[in-house]
C-alpha positions as CSV (number, residue, x, y, z in Angstrom):
1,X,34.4,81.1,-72.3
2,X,33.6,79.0,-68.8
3,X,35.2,76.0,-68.1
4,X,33.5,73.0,-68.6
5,X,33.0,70.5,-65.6
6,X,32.9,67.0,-66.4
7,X,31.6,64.2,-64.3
8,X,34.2,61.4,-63.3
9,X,33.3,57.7,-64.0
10,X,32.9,57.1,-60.6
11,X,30.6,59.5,-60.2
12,X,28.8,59.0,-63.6
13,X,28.5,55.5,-62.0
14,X,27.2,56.6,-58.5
15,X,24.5,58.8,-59.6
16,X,23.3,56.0,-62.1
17,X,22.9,53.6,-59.5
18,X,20.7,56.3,-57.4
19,X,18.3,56.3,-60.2
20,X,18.1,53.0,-60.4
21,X,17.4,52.7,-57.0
22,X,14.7,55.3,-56.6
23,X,13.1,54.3,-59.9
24,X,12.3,50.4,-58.2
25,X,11.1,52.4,-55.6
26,X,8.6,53.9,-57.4
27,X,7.6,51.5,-59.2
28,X,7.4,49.0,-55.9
29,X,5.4,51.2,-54.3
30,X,2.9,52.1,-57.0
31,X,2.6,48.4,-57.6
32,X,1.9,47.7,-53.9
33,X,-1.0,50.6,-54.2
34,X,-2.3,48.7,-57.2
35,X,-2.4,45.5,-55.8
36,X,-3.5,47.0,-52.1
37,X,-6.5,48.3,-53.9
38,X,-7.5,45.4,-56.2
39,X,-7.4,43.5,-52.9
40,X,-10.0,45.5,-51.1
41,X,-12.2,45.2,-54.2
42,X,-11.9,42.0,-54.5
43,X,-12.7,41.7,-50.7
44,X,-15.6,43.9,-51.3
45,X,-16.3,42.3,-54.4
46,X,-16.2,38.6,-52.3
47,X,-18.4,40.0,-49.7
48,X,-21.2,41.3,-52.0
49,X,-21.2,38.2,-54.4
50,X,-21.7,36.0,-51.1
51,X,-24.3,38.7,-49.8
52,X,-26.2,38.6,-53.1
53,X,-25.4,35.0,-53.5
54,X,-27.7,34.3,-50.4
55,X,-30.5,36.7,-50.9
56,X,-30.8,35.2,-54.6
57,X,-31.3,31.5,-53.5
58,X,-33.8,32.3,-50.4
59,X,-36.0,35.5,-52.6
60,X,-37.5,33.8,-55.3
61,X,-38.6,36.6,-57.3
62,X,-42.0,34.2,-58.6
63,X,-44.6,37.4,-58.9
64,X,-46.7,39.3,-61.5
65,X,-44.0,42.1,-62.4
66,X,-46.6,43.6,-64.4
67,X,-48.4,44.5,-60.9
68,X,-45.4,44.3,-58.8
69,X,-41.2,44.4,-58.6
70,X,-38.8,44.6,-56.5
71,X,-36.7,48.4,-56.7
72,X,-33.9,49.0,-59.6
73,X,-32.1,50.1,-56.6
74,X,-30.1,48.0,-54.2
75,X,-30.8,50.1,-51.1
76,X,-33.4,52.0,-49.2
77,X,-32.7,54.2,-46.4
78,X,-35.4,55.6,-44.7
79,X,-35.9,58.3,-41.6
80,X,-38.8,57.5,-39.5
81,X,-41.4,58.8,-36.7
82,X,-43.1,56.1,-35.0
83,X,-46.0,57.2,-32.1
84,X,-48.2,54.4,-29.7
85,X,-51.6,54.3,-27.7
86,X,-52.8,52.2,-25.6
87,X,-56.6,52.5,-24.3
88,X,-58.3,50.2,-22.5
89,X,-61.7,50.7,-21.0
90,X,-64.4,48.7,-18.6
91,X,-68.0,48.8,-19.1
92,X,-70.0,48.3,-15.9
93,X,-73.6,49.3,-15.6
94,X,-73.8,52.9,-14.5
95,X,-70.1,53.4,-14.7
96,X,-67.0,53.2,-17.3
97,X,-63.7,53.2,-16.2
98,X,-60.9,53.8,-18.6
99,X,-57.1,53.6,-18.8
100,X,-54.6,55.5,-21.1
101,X,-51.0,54.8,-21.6
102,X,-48.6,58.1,-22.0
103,X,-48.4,58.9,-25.6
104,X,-44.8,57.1,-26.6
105,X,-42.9,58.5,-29.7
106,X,-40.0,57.3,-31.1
107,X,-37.4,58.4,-33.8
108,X,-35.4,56.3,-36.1
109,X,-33.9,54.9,-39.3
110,X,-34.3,51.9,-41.2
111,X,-31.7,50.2,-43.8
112,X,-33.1,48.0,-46.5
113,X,-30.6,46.0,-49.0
114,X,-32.7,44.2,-51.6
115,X,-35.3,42.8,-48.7
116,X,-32.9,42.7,-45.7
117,X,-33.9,45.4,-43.0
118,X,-31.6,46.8,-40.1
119,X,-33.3,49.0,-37.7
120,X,-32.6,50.9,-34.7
121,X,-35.0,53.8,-32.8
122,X,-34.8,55.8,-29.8
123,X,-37.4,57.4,-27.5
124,X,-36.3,61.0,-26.2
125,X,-38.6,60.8,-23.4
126,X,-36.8,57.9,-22.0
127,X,-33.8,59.1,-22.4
128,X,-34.3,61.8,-20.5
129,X,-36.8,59.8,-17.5
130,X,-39.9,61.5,-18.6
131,X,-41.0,58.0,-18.7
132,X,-40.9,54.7,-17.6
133,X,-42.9,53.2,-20.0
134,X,-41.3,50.7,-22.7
135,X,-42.2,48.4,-25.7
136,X,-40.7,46.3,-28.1
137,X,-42.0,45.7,-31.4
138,X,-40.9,43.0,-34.3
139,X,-42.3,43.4,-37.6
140,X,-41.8,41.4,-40.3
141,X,-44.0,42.0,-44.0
142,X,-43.5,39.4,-47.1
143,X,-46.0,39.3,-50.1
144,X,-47.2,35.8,-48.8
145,X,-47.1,36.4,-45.3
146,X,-46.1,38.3,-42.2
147,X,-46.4,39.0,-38.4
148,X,-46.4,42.0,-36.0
149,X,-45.1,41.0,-32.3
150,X,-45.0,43.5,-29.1
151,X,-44.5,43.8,-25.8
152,X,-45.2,46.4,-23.7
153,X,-44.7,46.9,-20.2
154,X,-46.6,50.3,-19.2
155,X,-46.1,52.2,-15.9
156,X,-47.4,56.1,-16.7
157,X,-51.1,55.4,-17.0
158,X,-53.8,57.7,-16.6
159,X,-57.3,57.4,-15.2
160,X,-61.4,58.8,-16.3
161,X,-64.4,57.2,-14.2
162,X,-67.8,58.5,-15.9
163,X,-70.5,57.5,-14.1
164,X,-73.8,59.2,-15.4
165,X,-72.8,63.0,-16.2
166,X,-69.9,63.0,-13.5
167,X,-66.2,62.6,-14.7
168,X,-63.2,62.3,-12.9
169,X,-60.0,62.0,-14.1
170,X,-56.6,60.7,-12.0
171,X,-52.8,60.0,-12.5
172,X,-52.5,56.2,-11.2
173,X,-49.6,55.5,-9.6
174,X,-48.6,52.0,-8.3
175,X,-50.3,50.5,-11.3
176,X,-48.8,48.6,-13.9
177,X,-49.8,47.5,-17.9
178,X,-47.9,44.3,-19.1
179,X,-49.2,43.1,-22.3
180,X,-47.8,40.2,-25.6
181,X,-49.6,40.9,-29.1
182,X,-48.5,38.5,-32.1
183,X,-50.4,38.8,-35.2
184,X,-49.9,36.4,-38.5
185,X,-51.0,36.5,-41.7
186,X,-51.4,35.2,-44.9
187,X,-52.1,36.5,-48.6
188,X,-54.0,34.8,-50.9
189,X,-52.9,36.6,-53.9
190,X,-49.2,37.3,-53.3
191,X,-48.0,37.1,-56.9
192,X,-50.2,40.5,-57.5
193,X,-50.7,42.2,-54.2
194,X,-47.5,43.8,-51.8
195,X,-48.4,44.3,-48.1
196,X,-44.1,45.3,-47.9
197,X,-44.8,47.9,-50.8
198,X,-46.6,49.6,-48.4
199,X,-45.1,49.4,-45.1
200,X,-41.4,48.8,-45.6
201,X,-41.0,49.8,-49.5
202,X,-39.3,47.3,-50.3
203,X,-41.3,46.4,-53.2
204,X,-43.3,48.6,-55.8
205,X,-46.8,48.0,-56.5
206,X,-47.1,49.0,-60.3
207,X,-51.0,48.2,-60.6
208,X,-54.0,48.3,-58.4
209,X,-54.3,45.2,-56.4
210,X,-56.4,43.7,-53.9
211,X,-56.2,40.2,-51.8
212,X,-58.2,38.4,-49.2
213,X,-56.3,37.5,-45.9
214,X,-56.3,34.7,-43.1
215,X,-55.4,35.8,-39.9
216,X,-54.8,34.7,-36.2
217,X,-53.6,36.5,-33.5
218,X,-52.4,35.9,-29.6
219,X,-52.8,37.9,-26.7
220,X,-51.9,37.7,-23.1
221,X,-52.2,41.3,-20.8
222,X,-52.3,41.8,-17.0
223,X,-53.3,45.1,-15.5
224,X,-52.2,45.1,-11.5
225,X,-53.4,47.8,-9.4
226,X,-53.6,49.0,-5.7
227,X,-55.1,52.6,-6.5
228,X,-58.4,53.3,-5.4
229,X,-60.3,55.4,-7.4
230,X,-63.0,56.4,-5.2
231,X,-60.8,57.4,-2.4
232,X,-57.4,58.6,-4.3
233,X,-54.8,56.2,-1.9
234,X,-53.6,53.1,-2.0
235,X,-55.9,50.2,-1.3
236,X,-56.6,46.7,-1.6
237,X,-54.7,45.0,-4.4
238,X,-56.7,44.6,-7.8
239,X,-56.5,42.4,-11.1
240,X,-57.6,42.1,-14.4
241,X,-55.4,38.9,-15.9
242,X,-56.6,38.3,-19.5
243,X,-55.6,35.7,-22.7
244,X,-57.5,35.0,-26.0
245,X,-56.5,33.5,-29.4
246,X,-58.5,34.2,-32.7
247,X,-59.0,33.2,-36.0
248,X,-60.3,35.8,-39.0
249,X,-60.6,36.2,-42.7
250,X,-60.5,39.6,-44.0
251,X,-59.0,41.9,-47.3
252,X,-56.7,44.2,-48.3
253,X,-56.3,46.4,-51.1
254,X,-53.1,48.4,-52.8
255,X,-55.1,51.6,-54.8
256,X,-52.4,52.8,-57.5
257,X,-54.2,55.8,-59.1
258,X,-50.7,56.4,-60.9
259,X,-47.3,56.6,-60.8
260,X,-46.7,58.8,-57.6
261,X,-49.2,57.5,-55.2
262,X,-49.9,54.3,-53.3
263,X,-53.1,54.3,-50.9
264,X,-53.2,51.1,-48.9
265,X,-56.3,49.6,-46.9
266,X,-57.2,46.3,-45.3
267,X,-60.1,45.2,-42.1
268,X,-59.4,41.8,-40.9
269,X,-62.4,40.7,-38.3
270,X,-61.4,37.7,-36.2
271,X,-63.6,35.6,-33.7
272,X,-62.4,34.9,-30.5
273,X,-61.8,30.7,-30.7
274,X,-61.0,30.6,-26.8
275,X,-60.6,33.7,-24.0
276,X,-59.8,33.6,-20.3
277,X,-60.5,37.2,-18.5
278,X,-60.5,37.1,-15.1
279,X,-60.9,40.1,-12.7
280,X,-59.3,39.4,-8.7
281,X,-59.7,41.8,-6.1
282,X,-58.1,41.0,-2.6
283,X,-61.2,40.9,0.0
284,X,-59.4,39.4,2.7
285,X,-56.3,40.9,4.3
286,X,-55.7,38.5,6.7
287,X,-55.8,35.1,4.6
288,X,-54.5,36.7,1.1
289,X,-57.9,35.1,-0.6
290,X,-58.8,36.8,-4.1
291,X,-62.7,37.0,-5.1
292,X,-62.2,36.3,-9.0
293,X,-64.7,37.0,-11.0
294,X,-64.6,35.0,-14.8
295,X,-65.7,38.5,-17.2
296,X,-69.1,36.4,-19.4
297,X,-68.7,35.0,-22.8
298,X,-70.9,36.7,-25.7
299,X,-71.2,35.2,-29.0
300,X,-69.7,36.5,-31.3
301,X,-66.3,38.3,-29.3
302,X,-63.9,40.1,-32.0
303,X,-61.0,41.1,-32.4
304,X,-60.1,43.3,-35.4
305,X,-57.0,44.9,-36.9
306,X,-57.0,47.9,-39.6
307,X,-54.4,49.0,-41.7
308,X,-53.7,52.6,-43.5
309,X,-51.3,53.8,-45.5
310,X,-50.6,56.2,-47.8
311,X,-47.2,56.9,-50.0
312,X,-45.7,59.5,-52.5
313,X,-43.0,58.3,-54.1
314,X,-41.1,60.3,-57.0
315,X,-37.4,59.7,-58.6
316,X,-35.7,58.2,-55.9
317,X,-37.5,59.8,-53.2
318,X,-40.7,58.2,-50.6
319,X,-42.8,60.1,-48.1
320,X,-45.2,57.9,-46.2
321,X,-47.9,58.0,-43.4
322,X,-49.6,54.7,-42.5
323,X,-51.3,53.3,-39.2
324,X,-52.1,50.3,-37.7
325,X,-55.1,49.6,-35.1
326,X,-56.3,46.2,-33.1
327,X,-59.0,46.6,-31.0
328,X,-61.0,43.5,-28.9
329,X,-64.3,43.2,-27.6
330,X,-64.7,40.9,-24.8
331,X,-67.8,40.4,-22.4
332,X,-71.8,41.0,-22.7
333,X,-73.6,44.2,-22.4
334,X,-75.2,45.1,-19.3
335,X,-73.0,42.7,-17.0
336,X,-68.9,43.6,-18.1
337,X,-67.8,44.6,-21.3
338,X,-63.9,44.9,-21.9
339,X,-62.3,47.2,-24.8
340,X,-58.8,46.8,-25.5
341,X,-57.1,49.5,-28.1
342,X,-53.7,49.7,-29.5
343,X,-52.5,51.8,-32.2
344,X,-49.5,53.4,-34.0
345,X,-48.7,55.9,-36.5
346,X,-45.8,56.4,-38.5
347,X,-44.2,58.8,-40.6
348,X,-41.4,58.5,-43.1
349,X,-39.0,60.0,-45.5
350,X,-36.9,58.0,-47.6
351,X,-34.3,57.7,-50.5
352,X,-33.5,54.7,-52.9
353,X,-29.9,54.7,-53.6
């Protein structure tokens, strides 16, 4: 038989006190990995309560839920395809002149936490110089009321003359397009009707559901010019300088023809309540003197915006298309009329999470 090896007491003691150690070790550190963790959800936890603290004392959920309600979900993330056009065209007798702004597309996404947007787009063609051309846009949609703000400041315009059955057609260069847009609005029947469930999707419109809409909007443009179109150089320095504010009443209507689709439409007509247009053209190279002429007053002058949308929502999923146009109307036929277009299309893809 094989001898048997016993431990000493010193050693017995030793290799007790080794096991002691390592099992406080252990533990220590498995404690410190509890605690580390229930301190970052309680940070979280700290964070999202103050978060949802906030949003729950200013959104005052005070609507119809029968016809509309906010999302089960907290968040909406959305992928989106924005495009812009700018025309704006002269009516002289015997001759329209009109002006086009490159086509500008943009690419982004959109983060939406219970009503609370983040944005950020890019446009490839400026990043790689294809164009100078650059606007800013702020939009911001609420059941009761809301607002759409740009500025533009356009440098790759394009040029068509028509007079009678001759066309010609002409890259300007030293010409330049700066223009500020702000539209407001206000719903009537916000407790039934969601402009936001069609635009932003951050509310869901359950029911068909229509409002009437007051509306006002300011504009201020200045087109500056020293191309002449008749002989292709540069010439004499021209200017069309123009301001309006108006005042309209129109409606707006959310079509739910189940539980998939939402088709949106709205008109709202405005009157122009006051309107400077002036045209300069510099006549004297020596003294610097303009000859302004003041472009005539017609009653009524307009201004309109139109707004179309259409969405497909299923499970957690939205595809949309919508658009948005304001056009203006300023002058009196058979002296100067002045048309001022600007559009945009959008397309999205989306995901509720």
């Amino acid at each position: 038989m094989g001898k048997i090896h016993t431990l000493s007491p010193w050693t017995r003691r030793l290799s007790l006190l080794l096991l002691l150690v390592c099992s406080l070790h252990s533990v220590c550190y498995a404690q410190e990995k509890v605690e580390f963790k229930e301190k970052v959800q309680q940070k979280t936890t700290w964070y999202k309560f103050l978060v949802d603290s906030l949003i729950d004392r200013y959104q005052h959920i005070n609507t119809d839920t029968a016809y509309i309600s906010r999302p089960p979900q907290n968040w909406t993330i959305r992928l989106k395809q924005d495009t812009y056009g700018n025309i704006f065209t002269t009516y002289i007798p015997e001759m329209t002149v009109r002006l086009s702004s490159r086509l500008k597309t943009t690419m982004g996404v959109t983060c939406n936490y219970r009503g609370l947007s983040l944005s950020l787009s890019v446009n490839p063609a400026k990043l790689f110089r294809r164009t100078t051309n650059t606007e800013y846009n702020i939009n911001y949609y609420n059941n009761r009321y809301g607002a759409d703000v740009s500025l533009t400041d356009l440098r790759n315009i394009r040029g068509t003359t028509t007079m009678g059955e001759s066309v010609q057609q002409y890259q300007l260069t030293n010409t330049r397009w700066l223009s500020l847009s702000a539209n407001l609005y206000y719903v009537f029947s916000g407790k039934r009707f969601s402009y936001p469930a069609a635009f932003t999707h951050s509310w869901i419109q359950k029911r068909s559901a229509g409002s009437f809409l007051a509306a006002t909007s300011y504009y201020q443009g200045r087109i500056n010019s020293d191309f002449d179109t008749n002989t292709g150089i540069l010439s004499k320095d021209k200017s069309i300088d123009m301001k309006h504010v108006s005042l309209g009443v129109g409606y707006a209507y959310n079509y739910v023809p189940n539980r998939h689709w939402l088709l949106h439409i709205s008109v709202v007509p405005s009157m122009l309540l006051w309107k400077k247009y002036d045209v300069k053209v510099l006549v004297d190279d020596t003294t610097g003197e303009p000859a302004t002429t003041h472009i005539p007053s017609h009653f009524p002058e307009l201004f309109n915006v139109g707004r179309l949308s259409f969405t497909y929502s299923w499970r957690k999923y939205i595809l949309g298309l919508s658009s948005v146009v304001q056009t203006s109307v300023i002058g009196r036929d058979g002296d100067m009329t002045i048309s001022n277009t600007r559009w945009k299309a959008r397309a999205i893809i989306g995901v509720r999470l």
